[in-house]
N, C-alpha and C positions, 0 to 999 in steps of 0.2 A: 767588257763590251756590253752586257745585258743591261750592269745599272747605267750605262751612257746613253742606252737606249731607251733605258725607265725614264733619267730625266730630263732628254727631250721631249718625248710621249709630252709629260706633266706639262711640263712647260709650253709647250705649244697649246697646249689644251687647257691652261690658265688665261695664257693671252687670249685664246679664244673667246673663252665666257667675259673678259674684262672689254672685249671688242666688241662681242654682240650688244651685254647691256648697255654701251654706250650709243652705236646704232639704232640700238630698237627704243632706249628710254625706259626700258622694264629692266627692277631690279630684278639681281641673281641672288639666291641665297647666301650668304657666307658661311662661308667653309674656315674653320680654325684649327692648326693641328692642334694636338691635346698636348700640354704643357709635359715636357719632359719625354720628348716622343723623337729627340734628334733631328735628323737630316728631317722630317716632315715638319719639321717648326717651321724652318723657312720659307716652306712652299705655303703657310697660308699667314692669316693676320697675326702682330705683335700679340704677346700671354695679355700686354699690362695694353689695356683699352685707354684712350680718352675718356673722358665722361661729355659726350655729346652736350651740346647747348639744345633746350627743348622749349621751343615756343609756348606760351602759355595755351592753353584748352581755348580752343574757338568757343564762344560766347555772344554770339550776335541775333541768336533769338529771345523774344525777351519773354519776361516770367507769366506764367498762365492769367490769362487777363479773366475774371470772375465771372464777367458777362455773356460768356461763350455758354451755349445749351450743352457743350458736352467737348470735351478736347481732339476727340476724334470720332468722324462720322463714317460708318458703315455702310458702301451701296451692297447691297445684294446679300442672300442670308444663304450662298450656297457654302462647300466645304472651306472654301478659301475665305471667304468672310468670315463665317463662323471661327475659323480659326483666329485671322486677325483680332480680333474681338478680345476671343480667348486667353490670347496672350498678352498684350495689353492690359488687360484687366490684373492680368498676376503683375505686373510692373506698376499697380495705380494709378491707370491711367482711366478716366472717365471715358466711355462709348454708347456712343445710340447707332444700332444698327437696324436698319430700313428693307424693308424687301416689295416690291411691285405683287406680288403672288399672294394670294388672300389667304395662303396656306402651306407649309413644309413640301416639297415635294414628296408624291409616295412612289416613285421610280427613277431611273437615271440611268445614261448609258454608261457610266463609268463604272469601271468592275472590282479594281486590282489596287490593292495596298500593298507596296512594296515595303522591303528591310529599312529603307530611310527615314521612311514616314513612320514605321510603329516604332523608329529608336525617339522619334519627336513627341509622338504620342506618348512615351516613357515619360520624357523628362519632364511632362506635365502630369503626370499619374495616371494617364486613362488608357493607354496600353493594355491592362487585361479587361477593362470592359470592351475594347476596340475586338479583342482577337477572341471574345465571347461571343461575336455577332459575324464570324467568317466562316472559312473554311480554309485549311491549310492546302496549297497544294505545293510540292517540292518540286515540278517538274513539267515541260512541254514538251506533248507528243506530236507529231509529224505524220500528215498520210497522203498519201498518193493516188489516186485515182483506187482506194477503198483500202489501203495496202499501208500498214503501221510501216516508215521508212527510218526513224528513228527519233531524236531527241535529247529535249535538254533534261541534265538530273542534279538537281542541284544538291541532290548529299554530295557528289562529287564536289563541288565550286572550293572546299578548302576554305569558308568564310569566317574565319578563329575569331574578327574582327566584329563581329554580330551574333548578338545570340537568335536572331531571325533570320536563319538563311533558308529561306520559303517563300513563294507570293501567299498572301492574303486574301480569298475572293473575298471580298464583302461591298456590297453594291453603293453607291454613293448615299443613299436616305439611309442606311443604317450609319456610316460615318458624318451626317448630320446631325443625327440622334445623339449620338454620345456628343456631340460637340454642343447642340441646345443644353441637355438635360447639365452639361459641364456649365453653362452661362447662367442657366439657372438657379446653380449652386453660387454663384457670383453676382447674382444679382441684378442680371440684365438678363432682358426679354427682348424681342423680336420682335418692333411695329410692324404690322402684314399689312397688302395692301397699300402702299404709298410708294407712289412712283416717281421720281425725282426726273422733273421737268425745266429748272434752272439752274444754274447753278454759277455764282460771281465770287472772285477773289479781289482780297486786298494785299496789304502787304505784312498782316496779321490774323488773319481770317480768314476762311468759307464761309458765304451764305448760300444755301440749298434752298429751294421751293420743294417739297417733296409732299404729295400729295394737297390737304389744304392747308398743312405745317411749312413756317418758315424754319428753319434751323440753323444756326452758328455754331461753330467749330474753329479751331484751329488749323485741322487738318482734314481731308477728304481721302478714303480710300473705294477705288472704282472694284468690286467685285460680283460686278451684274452682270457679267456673262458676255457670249460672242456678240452681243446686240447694245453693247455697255453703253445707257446714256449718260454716263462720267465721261469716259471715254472721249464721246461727241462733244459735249459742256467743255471738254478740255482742248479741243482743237485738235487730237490725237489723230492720224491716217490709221487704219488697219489694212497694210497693203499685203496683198497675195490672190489667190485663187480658188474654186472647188475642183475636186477631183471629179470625172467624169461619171464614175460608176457610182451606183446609189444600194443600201442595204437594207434586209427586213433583219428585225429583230425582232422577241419574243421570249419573257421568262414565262417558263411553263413546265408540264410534266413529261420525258422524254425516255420512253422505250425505246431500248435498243441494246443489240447483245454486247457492246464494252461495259465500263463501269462508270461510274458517279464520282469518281475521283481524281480527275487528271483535267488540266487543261490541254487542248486538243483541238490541233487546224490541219482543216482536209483541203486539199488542193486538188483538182480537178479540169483540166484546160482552161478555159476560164472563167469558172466558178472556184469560188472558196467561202469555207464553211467554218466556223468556231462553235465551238464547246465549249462551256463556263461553267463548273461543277459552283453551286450555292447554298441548295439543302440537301443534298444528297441526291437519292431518286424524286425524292417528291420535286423537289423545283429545281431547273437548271434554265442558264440563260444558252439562245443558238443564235447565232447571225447566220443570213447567205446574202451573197450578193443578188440583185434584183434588178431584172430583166424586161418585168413589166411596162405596164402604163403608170408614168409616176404621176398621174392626176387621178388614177383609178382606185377604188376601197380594197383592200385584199384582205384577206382571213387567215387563220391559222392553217387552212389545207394547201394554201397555195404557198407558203414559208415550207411548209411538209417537203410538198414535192420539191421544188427545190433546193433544198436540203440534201433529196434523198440523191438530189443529182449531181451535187456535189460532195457528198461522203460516200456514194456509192456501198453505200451501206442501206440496210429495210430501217428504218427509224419511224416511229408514232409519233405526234407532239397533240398533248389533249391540256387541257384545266390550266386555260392561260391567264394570265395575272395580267399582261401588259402588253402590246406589240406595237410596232412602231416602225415606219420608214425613214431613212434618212438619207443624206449624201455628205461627204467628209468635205472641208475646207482644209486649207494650210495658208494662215494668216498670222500676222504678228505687227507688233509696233516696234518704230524705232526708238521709244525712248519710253521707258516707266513711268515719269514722273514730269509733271508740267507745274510748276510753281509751289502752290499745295495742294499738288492731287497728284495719287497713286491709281495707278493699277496690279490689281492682281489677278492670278488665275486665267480663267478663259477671256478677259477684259483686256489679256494682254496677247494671247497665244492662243489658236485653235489647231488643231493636225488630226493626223490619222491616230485612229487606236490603238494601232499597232505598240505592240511591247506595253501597256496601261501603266502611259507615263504622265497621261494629264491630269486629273487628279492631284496625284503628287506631287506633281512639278506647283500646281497652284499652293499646294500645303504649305510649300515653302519658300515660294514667293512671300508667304505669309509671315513666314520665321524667321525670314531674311533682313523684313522692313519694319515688323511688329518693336525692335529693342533698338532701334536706330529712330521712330516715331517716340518712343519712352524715353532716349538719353534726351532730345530737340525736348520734350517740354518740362521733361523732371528735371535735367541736368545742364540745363543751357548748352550743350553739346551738339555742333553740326554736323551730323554722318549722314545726312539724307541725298549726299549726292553720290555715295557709295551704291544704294540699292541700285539703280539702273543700271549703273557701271556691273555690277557683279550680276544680278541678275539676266538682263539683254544679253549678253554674253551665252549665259546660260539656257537662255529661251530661242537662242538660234540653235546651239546644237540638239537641241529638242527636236526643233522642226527638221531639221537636218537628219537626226537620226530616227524618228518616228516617217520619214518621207522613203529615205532607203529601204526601210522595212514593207512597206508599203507597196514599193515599187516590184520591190521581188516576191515577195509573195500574193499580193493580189492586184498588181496593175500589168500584167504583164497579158498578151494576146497572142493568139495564132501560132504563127514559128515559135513566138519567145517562149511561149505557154509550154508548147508541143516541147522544146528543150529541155526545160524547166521539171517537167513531168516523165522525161527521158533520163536524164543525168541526174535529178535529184536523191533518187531512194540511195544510188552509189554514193554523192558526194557528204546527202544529210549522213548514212551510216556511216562514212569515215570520221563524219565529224562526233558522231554520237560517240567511240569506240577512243577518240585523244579525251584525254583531262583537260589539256587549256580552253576549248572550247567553252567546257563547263563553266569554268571559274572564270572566265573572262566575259561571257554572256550575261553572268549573274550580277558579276560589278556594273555592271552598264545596267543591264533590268533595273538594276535593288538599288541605282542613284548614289549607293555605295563609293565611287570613286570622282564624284563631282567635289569639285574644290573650286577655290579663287584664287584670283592671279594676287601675290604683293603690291602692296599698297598701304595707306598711312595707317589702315585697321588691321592689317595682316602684314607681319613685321618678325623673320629671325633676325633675332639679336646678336646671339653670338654660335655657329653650330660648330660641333666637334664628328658630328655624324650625319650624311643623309640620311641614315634608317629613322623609321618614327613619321611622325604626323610633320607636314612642314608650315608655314604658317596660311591659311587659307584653306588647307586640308580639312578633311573632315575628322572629328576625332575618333579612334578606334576601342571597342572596347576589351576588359583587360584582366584575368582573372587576379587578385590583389593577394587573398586567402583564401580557406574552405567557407567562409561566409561573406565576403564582399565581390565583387566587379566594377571596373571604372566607373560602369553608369549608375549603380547604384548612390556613387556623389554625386555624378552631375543632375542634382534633381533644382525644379523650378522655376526654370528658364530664365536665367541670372547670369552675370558675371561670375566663372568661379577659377578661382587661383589654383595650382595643384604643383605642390614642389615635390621630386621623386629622388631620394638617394639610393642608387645600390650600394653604395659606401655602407657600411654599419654604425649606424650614430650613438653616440654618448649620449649623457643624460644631459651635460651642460648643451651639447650643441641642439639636445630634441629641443630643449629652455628656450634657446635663441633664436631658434628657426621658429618657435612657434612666436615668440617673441616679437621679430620682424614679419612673419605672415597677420599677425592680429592689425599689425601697424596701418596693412594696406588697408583692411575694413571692407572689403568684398569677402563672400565666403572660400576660405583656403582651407586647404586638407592636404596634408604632409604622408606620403606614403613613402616607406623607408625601411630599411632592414636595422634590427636594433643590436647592440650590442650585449644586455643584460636581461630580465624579464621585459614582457610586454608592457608597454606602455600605454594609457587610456589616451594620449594625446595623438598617438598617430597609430595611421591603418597600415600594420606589420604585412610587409609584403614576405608572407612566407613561401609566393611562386615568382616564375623567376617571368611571366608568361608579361608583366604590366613593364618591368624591364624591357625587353625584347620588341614588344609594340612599340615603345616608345622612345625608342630610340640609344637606351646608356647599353650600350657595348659594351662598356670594359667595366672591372668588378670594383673600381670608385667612380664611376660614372653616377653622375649627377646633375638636375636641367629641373627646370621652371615653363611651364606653360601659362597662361593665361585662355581662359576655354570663354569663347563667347557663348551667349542665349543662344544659339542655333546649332550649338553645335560643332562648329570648326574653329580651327586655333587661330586664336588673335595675335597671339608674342608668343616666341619659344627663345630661350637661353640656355645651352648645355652648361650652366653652372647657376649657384642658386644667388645670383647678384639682384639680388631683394629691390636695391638704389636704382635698380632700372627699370624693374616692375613697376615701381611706382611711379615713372614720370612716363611710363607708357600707359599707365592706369588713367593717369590725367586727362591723355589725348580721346578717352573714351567714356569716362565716369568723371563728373565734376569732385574735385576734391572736397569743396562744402558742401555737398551732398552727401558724400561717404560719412564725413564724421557727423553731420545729425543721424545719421542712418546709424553708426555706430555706438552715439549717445542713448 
């Protein structure tokens, strides 16, 4: 009676998924029982596959025309520019980046570099200069009309998958810093000063007026900020709103009886307060909200006091660096991209502070569209209508979930307040006291569990397992041996192949495998348990920890990823059919490319 029960269960719950994707139009993963597995064979696809028919590689932009001042043009030189730039340049791709500001910024309100962004910052080497100019913090404290109520800790979060399970304070001009001094090692400088005032398309081209330079490009990318004149030039709407409340900021020197190393929001009927540990005691950043005359000058004594009235705490604030008024928007566009022009970063999305996700989120706006701009001019490859599609996506639930934060912690009045400051120190400690909390706060912080939907760039092939990365995912990192981790291959922001056997390989099959991996001509790395001594051609997986991430369950499990420049998986096939690799390889790296690249 129980297996009659099992398989109707299945069965209704296969039609199910074969129902939705047909309704909704979005593929479902596939699911394949594993060959030799019985009564589960039937319930998923045939062992022996067709060999799909596969359109040739889209090819309708044509080859880099000589006459262009630079293949791609940069607006704005903050982190999200900077980055674009950056990446590019590792894919050989020519860039002039332009900024209106006669000089780097030396302040910003952005605070917080999350686990997403330093594993990016990795896979271009500047990772340990990035977390040389921070401050680690594990964790957010909670207080209540003066009264510690609890918090997040993220040693708790269980992040196996990161070797950064921390935020980062480091202020936005020190993550400029390493991203200039990294362009400089590349050979590109930052025109200051030139303000990009027109801007016309062809059906091969950008021309830019930008300051008393004309400039051509092939491509444009908008990363000048909430005021973007890309944006404008593009015909882009920025529809939304500002929030009503407005805030004093101030990095400065802050006495007072906690410590220098926590981030830390006081809540207060309706004031509320942050804390930003940055150099210790000497400088930390505070916000309050602000009550004043927002046409009126204020000083550091009037941030003090209300400070002091919304942490209900004695606090000093002396030897200030910077202060500043503002008021929050939540604004976005519907579409990324107009013709040949991008936006990134705040050009495309502004919102509230809360949870310090802008920044980041622009970082990888950046890393999203940077190797999709590089296949269109190196590779006559068209992915450039993917970035919006995956992006926009992503830049609503941005707004969405930096607007919830927002609302409940500091837009809230009167009753809701009085509530709020009533129930909270009970409900924040019950929450501080579970683990899921933990670890589920932290994937959402640390951008950790953002992925894409499938799609002709995010493609399972054939799955034996939902565990593992699936395609679109981000990928996970993975201890290999006592001397490697996954990401220690994924270095240079490239296409990289990666075939895993837990199976124990022979010496003729390591021959072959590497054999067909050289064939594809992206760089591939074979991690695999071996049968005899160690082998120099592949990374002996002597833990079991790069299995388990990724998906081979059973002890001949075996699978094939393809890892895009960003980061998340492009193709996965729980087996190592090399013949599929390659003509999935096609629909994103030009064939005649790979083999001069491989000559």
């Amino acid at each position: 009676m129980g297996l009659l029960i099992f398989a109707v269960v299945t069965l209704l719950f296969l039609l199910t998924r074969r129902m939705w994707g047909r309704l909704t139009g979005n593929p479902l993963p596939q699911v394949t029982a594993r060959p030799g597995s019985g009564f589960l064979a039937a319930l998923g696809k045939s062992r022996t596959r067709p060999k799909p028919t596969v359109a040739p590689p889209k090819t309708v932009l044509k080859a880099r025309p000589a006459r262009h001042d630079c293949d791609v043009l940069v607006v704005g030189a903050g982190p999200s520019g900077l980055m674009t730039a950056a990446l590019l340049v590792r894919q050989g791709v020519r860039v002039c980046v332009v900024d209106a500001n006669a000089g780097p910024a030396t302040e910003s309100r952005a605070f917080a570099v999350q686990a997403r962004t330093i594993e990016l910052f990795r896979g271009i080497g500047l990772a340990d200069e990035l977390l040389e100019r921070g401050v680690v913090t594990t964790g957010i404290r909670f207080h209540i009309r003066g009264r510690q109520a609890g918090g997040l800790d993220f040693d708790r979060a269980k992040a196996a998958t990161t070797p950064y399970q921390f935020i980062l304070m480091a202020p936005q001009s020190e993550v400029e810093e390493v991203l200039l001094k990294d362009l400089a090692r590349h050979g590109v400088t930052v025109r200051r000063g030139m303000k990009l005032t027109e801007l016309n398309q062809t059906e091969d081209a950008v021309t830019a007026v930008v300051g008393e330079r004309t400039i051509t490009a092939q491509y444009v990318v908008g990363a000048d900020g909430a005021h973007s004149a890309v944006r404008q030039q593009l015909g882009l709407s920025f529809e939304g709103d500002k929030y009503g409340q407005r805030y004093l900021l101030a990095d400065c020197k802050v006495e007072w009886p906690l410590d220098h190393a926590h981030f830390r929001v006081f809540m207060n009927r309706d004031r509320i307060g942050l804390f930003l540990p940055l150099k210790g005691a000497e400088t930390s950043r505070v916000m309050v909200t602000d009550f004043g005359d927002p046409g009126a000058d204020f000083d550091l004594g009037i941030l003090q006091d209300e400070l002091r009235r919304a942490m209900n705490l004695p606090v000093t604030l002396s030897a200030p660096i910077w202060t500043s008024r503002y008021q929050v928007h939540l604004r976005g566009v519907d579409d990324y991209r107009r013709g040949r022009g991008f936006l990134v970063g705040d050009a495309a999305h502004i919102h509230s502070p809360a949870g310090g996700q802008g920044m980041n989120t622009g970082l990888h706006d950046a890393a999203n569209l940077a190797w999709k701009l590089a296949a269109a001019i190196n590779d006559d490859v068209d992915l450039l209508d993917t970035y919006s599609a995956e992006r926009h996506p992503a830049g609503v639930r941005l707004l969405k979930f930096t607007d919830r934060l927002y609302r409940v912690a500091a837009g809230l009045r009167g009753w809701q307040a009085w509530l709020r400051d009533t129930a909270g120190p009970f409900l924040i400690g019950r929450m501080s006291a579970a683990p899921i909390p933990h670890r589920k706060s932290f994937h959402r912080l640390s951008q950790l569990s953002l992925g894409y939907r499938p799609s002709e760039i995010n493609v399972n092939e054939l799955l034996y397992s939902l565990k593992g990365p699936l395609a679109g995912q981000r990928v996970p990192d993975a201890r290999i041996n006592d001397r490697e981790q996954v990401f220690d291959l994924l270095q240079g922001y490239q296409l990289h192949v990666i075939a895993l056997s837990r199976k124990h390989l022979t010496a003729t099959e390591i021959t072959e495998h590497m054999t067909a991996l050289n064939e594809l001509a992206v760089t591939s790395h074979l991690v695999a348990r071996v049968e005899a001594r160690p082998d120099g051609r592949v990374h002996r997986a002597d833990s079991a920890q790069v299995f388990e991430h990724y998906g081979l369950t059973e002890p001949d499990s075996r699978a094939l990823y393809v890892i895009r420049p960003d980061g998340h998986v492009a193709w996965r096939c729980d087996e190592l059919d090399f013949e599929a690799c390659q003509r999935f390889l096609a629909t994103v790296h030009s064939p005649a490319t790979r083999q001069i690249q491989a000559a």
